[in-house]
C-alpha positions as CSV (number, residue, x, y, z in Angstrom):
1,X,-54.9,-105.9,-56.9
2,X,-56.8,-104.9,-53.5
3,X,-59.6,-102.6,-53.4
4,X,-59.1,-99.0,-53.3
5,X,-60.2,-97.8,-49.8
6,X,-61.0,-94.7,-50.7
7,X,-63.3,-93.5,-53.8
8,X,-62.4,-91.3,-56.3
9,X,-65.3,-89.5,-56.7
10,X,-68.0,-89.5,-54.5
11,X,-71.5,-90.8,-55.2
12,X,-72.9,-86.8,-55.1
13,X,-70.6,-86.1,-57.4
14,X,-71.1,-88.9,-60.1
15,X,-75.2,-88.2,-60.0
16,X,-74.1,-84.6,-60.3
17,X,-72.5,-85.3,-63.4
18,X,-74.8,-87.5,-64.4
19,X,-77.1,-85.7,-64.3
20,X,-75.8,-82.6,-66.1
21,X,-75.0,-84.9,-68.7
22,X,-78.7,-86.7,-68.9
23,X,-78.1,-90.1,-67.6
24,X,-79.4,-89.8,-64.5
25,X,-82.5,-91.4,-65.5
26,X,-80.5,-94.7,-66.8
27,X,-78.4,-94.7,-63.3
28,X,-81.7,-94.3,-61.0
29,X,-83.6,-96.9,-63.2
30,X,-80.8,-99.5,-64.3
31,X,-77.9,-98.9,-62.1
32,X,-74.3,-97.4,-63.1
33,X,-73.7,-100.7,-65.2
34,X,-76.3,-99.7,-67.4
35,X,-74.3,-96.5,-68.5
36,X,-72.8,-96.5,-71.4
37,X,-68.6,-97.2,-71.7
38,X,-68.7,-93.5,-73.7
39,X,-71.0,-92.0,-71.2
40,X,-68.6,-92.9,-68.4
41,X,-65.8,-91.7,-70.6
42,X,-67.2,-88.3,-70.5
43,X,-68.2,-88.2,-66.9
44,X,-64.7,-89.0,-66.4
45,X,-63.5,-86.2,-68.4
46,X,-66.1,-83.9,-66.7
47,X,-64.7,-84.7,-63.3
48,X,-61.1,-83.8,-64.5
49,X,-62.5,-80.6,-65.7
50,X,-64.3,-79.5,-62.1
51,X,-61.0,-80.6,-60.6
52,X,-58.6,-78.8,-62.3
53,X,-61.3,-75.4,-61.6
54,X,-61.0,-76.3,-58.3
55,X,-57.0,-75.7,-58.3
C-alpha cells in the first residue's frame, strides 16, 4: 500500500481539535505519537461531526 498523497485532514484542523479536546499540550510537547489510541478515536469522531455540519 502507497502513501496517500493527499491528507485527510489538515494539520490546522487536527491542532484545532486537539485542542478543543485538551491534548494540545501532549501534541506540542511529545508529538502526535504520544496521543492516546482513544484520544485519536475521538478526534476522529470530532472531525466526522464538523464534516457532516459542513454538508
Amino acid at each position: 500500500m502507497g502513501r496517500r498523497s493527499r491528507r485527510i485532514m489538515s494539520e490546522q484542523l487536527k491542532e484545532e481539535i486537539a485542542r478543543e479536546l485538551g491534548v494540545y499540550d501532549t501534541v506540542k510537547n511529545e508529538g502526535w505519537g504520544s496521543v492516546t489510541s482513544r484520544h485519536c478515536g475521538n478526534m476522529v469522531r470530532k472531525a466526522i461531526e464538523i464534516a457532516n455540519r459542513s454538508k
